[in-house]
C-alpha positions in Angstrom: 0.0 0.0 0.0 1.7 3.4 -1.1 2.1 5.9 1.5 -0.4 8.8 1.4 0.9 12.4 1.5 -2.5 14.0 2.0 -5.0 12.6 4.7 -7.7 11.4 2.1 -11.1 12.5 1.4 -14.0 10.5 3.3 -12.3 9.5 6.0 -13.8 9.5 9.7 -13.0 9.7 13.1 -12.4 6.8 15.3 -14.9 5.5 17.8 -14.3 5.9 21.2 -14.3 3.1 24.2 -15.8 5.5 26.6 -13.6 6.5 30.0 -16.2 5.0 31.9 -16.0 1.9 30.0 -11.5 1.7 29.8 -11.1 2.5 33.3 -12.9 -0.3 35.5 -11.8 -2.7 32.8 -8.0 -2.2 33.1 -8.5 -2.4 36.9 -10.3 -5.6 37.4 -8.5 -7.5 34.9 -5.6 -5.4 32.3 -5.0 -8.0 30.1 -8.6 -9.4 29.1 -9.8 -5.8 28.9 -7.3 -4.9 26.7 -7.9 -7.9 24.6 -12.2 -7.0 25.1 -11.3 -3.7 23.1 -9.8 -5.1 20.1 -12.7 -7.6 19.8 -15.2 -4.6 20.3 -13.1 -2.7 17.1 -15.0 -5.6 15.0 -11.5 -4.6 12.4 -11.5 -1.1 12.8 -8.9 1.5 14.1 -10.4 2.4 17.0 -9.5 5.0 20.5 -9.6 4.8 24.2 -9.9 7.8 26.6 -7.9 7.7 29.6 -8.7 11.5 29.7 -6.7 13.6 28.3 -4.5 10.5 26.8 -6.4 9.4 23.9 -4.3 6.4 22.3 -5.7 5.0 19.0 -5.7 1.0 19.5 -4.6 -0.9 16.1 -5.5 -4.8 16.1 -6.2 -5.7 13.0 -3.1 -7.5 11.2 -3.6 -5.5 8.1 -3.3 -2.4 10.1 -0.5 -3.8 11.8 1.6 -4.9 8.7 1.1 -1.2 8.0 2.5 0.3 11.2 5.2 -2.0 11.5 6.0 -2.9 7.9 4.8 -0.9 5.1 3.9 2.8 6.1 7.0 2.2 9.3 8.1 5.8 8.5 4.8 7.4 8.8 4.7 5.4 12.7 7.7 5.6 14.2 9.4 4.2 17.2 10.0 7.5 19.0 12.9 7.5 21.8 10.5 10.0 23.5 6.8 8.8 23.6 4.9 8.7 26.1 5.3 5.2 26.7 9.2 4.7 26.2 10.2 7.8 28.5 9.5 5.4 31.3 11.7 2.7 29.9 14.1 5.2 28.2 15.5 6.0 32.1 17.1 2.4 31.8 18.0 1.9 28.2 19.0 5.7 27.2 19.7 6.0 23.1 20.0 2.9 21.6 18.8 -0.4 19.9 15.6 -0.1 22.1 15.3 3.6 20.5 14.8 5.1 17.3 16.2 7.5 14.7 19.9 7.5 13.5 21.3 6.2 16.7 19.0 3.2 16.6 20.0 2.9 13.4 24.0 2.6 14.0 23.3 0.0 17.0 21.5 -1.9 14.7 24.0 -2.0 12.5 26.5 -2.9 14.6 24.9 -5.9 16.4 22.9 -7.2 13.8 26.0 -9.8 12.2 26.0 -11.4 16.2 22.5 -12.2 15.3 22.1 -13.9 11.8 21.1 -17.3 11.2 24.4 -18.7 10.6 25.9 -16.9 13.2 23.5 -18.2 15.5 24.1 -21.5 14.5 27.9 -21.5 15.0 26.8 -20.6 18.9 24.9 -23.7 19.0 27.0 -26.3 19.7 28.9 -24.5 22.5 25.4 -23.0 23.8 24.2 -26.6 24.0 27.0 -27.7 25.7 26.5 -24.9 28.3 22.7 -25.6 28.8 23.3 -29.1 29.4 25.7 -28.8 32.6 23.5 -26.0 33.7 20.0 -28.7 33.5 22.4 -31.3 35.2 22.8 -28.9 38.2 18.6 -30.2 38.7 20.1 -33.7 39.7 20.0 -32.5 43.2 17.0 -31.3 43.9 15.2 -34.2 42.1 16.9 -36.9 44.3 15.9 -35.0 47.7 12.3 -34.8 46.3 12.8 -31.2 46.9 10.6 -28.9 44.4 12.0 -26.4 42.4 11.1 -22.8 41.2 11.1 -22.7 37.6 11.0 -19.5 36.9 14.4 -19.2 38.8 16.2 -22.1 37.7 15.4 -21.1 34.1 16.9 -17.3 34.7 20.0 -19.4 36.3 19.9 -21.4 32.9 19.5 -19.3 30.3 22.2 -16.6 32.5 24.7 -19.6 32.2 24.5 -19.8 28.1 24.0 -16.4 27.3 26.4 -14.9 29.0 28.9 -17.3 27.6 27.9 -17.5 24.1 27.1 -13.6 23.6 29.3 -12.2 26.7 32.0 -13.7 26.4 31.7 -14.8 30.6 32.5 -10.7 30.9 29.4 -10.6 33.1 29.3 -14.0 35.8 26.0 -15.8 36.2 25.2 -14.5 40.2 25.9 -10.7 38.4 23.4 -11.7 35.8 21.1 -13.3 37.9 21.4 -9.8 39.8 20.6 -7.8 36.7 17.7 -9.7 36.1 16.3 -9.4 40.0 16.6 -5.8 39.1 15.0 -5.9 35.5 12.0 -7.8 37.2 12.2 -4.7 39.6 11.9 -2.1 37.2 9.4 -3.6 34.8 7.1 -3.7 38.0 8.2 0.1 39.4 7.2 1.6 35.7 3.7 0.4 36.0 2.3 3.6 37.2 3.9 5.3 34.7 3.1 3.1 32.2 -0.6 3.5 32.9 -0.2 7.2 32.9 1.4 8.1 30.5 0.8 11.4 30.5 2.4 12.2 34.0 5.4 14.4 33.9 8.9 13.2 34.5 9.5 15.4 37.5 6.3 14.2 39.4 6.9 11.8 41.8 5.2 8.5 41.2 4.9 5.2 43.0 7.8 3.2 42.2 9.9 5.4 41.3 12.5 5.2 43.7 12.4 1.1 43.4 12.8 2.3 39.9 16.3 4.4 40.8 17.7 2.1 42.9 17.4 -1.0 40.3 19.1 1.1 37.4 21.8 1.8 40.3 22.1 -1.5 40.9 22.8 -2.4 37.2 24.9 0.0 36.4 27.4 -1.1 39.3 27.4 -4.2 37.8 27.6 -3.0 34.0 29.6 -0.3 33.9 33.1 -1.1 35.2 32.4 -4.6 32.5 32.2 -2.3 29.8 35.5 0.1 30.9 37.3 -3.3 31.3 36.3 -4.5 28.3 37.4 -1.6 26.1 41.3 -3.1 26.5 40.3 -5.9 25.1 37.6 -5.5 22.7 40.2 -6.1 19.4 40.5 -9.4 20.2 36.8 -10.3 21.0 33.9 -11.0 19.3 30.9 -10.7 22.3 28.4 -8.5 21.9 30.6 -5.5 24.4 33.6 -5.8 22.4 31.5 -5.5 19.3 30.2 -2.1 20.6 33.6 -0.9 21.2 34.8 -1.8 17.8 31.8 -0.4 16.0 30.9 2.9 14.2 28.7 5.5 13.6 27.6 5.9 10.4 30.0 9.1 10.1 32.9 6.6 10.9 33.1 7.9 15.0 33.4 5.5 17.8 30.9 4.9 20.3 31.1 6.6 23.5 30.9 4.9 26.5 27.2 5.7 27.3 26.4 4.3 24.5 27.8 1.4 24.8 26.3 1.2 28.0 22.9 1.5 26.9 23.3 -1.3 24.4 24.7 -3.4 26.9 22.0 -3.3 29.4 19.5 -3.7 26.4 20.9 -6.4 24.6 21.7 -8.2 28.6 17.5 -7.8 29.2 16.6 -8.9 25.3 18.1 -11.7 24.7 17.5 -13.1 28.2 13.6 -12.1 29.1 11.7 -14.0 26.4 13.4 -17.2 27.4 12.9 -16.9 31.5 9.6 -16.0 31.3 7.9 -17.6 28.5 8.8 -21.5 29.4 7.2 -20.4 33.0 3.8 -20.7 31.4 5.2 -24.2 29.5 4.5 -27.0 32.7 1.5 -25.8 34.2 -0.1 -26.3 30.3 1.4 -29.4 30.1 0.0 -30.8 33.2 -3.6 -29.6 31.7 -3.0 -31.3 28.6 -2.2 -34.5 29.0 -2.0 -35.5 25.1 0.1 -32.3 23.9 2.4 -33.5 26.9 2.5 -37.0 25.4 3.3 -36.1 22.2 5.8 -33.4 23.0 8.0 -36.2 25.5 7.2 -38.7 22.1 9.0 -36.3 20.1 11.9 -35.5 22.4 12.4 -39.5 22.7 12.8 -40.4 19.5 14.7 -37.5 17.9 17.2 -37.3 21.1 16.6 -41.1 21.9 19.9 -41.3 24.8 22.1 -39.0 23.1 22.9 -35.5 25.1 20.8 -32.8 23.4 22.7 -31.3 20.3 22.4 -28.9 17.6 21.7 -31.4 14.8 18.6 -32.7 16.9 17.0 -29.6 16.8 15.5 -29.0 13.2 13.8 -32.6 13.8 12.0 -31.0 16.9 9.1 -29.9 14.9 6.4 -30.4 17.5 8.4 -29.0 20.2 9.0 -25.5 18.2 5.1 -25.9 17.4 4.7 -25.4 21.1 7.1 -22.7 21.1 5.0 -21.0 18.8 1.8 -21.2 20.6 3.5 -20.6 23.9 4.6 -16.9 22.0 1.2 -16.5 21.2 -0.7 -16.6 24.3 2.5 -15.0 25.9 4.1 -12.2 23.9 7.2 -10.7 26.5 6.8 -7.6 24.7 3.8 -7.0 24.7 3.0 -3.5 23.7 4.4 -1.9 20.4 4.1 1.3 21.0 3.8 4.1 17.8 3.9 7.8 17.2 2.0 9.3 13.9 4.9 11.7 12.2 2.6 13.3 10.3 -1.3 14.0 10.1 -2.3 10.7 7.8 -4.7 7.9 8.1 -5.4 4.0 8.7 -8.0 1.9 7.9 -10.5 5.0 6.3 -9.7 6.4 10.1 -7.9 10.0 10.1 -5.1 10.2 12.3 -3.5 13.5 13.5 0.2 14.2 13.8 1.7 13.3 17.3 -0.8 10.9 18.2 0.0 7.3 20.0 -0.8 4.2 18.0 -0.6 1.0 20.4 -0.1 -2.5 18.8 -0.2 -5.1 21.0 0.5 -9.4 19.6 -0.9 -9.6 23.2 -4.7 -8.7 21.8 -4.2 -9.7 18.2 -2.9 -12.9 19.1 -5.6 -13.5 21.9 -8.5 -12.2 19.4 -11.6 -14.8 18.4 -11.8 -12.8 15.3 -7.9 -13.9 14.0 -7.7 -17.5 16.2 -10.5 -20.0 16.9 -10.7 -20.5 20.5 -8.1 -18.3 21.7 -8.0 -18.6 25.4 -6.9 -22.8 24.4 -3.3 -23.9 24.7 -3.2 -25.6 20.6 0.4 -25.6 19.1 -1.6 -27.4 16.2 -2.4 -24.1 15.3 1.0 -24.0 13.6 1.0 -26.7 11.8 2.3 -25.4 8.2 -0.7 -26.1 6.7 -2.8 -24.1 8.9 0.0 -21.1 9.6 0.7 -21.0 5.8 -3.3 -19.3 5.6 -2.8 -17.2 8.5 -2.2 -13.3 7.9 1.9 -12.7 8.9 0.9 -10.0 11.1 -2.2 -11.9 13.3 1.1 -13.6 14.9 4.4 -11.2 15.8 5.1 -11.9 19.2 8.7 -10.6 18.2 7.8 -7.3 16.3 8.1 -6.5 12.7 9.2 -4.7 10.0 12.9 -2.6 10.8 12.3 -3.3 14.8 11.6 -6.9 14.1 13.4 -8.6 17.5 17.1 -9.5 16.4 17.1 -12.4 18.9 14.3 -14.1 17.3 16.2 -16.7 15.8 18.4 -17.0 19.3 15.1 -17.6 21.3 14.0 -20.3 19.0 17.0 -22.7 19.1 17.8 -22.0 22.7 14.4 -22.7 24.0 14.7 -26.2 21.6 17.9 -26.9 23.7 16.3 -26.4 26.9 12.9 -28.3 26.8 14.7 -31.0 25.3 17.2 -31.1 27.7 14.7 -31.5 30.6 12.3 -33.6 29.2 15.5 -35.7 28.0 16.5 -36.0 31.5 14.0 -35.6 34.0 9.9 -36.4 34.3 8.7 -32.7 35.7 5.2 -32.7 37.8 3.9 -29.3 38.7 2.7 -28.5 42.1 -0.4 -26.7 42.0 -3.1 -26.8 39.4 -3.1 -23.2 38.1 -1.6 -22.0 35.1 -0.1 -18.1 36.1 -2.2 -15.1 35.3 -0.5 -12.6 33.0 1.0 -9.8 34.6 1.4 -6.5 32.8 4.8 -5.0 33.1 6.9 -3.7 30.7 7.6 -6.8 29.8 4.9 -9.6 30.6 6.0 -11.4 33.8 4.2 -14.8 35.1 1.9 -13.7 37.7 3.3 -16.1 40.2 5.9 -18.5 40.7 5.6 -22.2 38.6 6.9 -25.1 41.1 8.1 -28.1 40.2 9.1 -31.8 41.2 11.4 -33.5 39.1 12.7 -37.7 38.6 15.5 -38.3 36.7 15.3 -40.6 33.9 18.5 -40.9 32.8 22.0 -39.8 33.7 23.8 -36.8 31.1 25.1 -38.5 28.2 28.5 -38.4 27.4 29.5 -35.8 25.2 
């Protein structure tokens, strides 16, 4: 679709979810409301009014190919909207941001992230993930449960800071940053639901807020000055910063590579802690995608120690992936800001206004996904996702700001439900699958415990 220069004749205004309507919803229950309001847009572009904050809501994966993809400069990621300033305290200018310096990071970091490049990191990654899942042993021969949403941080810590860190940053520093992350994307809520509030007045969480970036950048920034000695003779994701250029050929300063470091540190850990949380407490409620998900893992891994070349044969297992990214997108929100007065969907949009885009509704939406609120990784079977629209499924983004760990979540989420279900037979306590918690990155509502029998001793390697 070309990209209009003039807002068009005949187009309307958007309907309106009423403040007395978006309110009490997003009290009682966030997510499902959020989700109730793009099922209510019936296709359309529609707004809500928080008062005097009057976001226009975008669900429909037309619309959203258009944001994100094909009209991308007439919505941009701004490094100042009202819903990254929050977030923007943390990250500063950077790959999370937008514009020219978004531009150079990406640049820069994008050859740590391409297929073959990921690849390469495979065998040592599952190498790594393995001793890590063996460290279990323990707890399941004292019958002692575990917390899963913890072991997994300590897990995915272990092989990302090896494979894409170089082991610059220790796993109990990681494991620190990430305490603090958690802390932060809970301390922004306030903000995050008002939007609006100036920068200078004091909100609730706030100072939690303060003290976790202090806390991460005690940790961070003495890595990064250490690392700059070194960074000729490394190939990590710090020592790439160091070496890398603007695109007027000057160096990064240190802030900056800062700010990429604590980005890339929370985006290509988050997705994996959190979203394999929701993962056991599905299982145990369906029996038969359990079955044939451990059928899988047995005969492509059989009793060898979970390698590379066995993941491409886990098709099943990445089906489950899939649907597990569906029902729980990390990010969540996709914030955009219209550069110019335009329009979407026959809707007239003014200059400066806030699109949200959300795979958290589209992907939870009746109108795009029969029975939504069910746990079915048949859904992506290739028949099936071949007639889908690309945009009614983009847990990871699209278009120029399309996740560059999307291929690195994938294949190290292979290696780790392979490795467990390789090794152990996992039996959740409790019978509830965690709510969804809205932060600025979607957390598990509470914490996923777990008993564990081992099946079989680590296979030589």
């Amino acid at each position: 679709m070309g990209t209009p220069h003039t807002v068009p004749a005949g187009t309307r205004r958007a309907r309106t979810v009423p403040l007395h309507q978006v309110v009490p919803g997003l009290a009682r229950d966030p997510a499902r409301a959020l989700v109730g309001f793009g099922e209510r847009a019936d296709g359309e572009v529609i707004r809500l009014h928080l008062g005097s904050f009057r976001p226009y809501l975008v669900s429909e994966p037309d619309h959203v190919q258009q944001v994100l993809k094909d009209r991308a400069e007439d919505f941009a990621r701004t490094g100042d909207g009202a819903f990254w300033r929050p977030l923007g305290r943390l990250f500063g200018e950077g790959i999370l941001g937008a514009g020219p310096i978004w531009a150079d990071s990406r640049r820069i970091l994008q050859p740590l992230f391409t297929a073959r490049r990921v690849e390469a990191l495979m065998a040592g990654m599952a190498e790594t993930i393995a001793e890590a899942v063996a460290e279990l042993d323990e707890p399941a021969r004292a019958g002692r449960p575990v917390d899963m949403l913890a072991e997994q941080a300590r897990i995915v810590c272990r092989a990302i800071m090896r494979a894409l860190f170089a082991d610059r940053i220790s796993v109990p520093d990681a494991l620190r940053i990430m305490r603090a992350q958690d802390a932060i994307a809970t301390s922004v809520i306030p903000r995050l639901l008002v939007p609006f509030a100036p920068m200078w007045l004091p909100m609730p969480g706030d100072r939690t807020f303060r003290d976790a970036v202090r806390c991460i950048d005690e940790i961070l920034v003495p890595i990064v000055r250490e690392a700059r000695a070194t960074a000729a003779d490394g190939d990590d994701i710090i020592a790439t910063l160091w070496r890398g250029r603007t695109a007027d050929g000057q160096p990064l300063d240190e802030r900056r590579v800062r700010n990429d470091t604590v980005s890339m540190v929370a985006v290509t850990t988050e997705t994996t802690i959190n979203v394999l949380a929701w993962l056991w407490p599905h299982l145990k409620q369906s029996p038969e995608i359990a079955a044939r998900l451990q059928e899988e893992i047995d005969r492509v891994v059989g009793g060898d120690r979970v390698g590379p070349e066995h993941l491409p044969r886990l098709r099943y297992t990445r089906m489950v992936l899939d649907e597990l990214v569906r029902l729980y997108p990390v990010g969540w929100l996709e914030p955009r800001e219209a550069t110019r007065s335009t329009s979407l969907g026959g809707v007239r949009i003014e200059a400066g206004a806030t699109l949200l885009v959300s795979p958290l509704i589209t992907q939870r939406m009746a109108r795009h996904w029969e029975r939504p609120e069910v746990f079915d990784p048949e859904r992506f079977a290739p028949e099936r996702a071949r007639s889908r629209h690309r945009y009614a499924f983009f847990p990871f983004g699209g278009g120029p700001h399309q996740c560059l760990g999307m291929h690195l979540f994938y294949q190290e989420a292979l290696l780790i439900v392979a490795n467990l279900l390789s090794r152990y037979r996992l039996t959740v306590r409790g019978p509830a699958v965690p709510d969804v918690r809205l932060a600025a990155a979607l957390r598990p509502g509470s914490r996923v415990l777990l008993e564990l029998r081992q099946v079989r001793p680590l296979a030589a390697a």
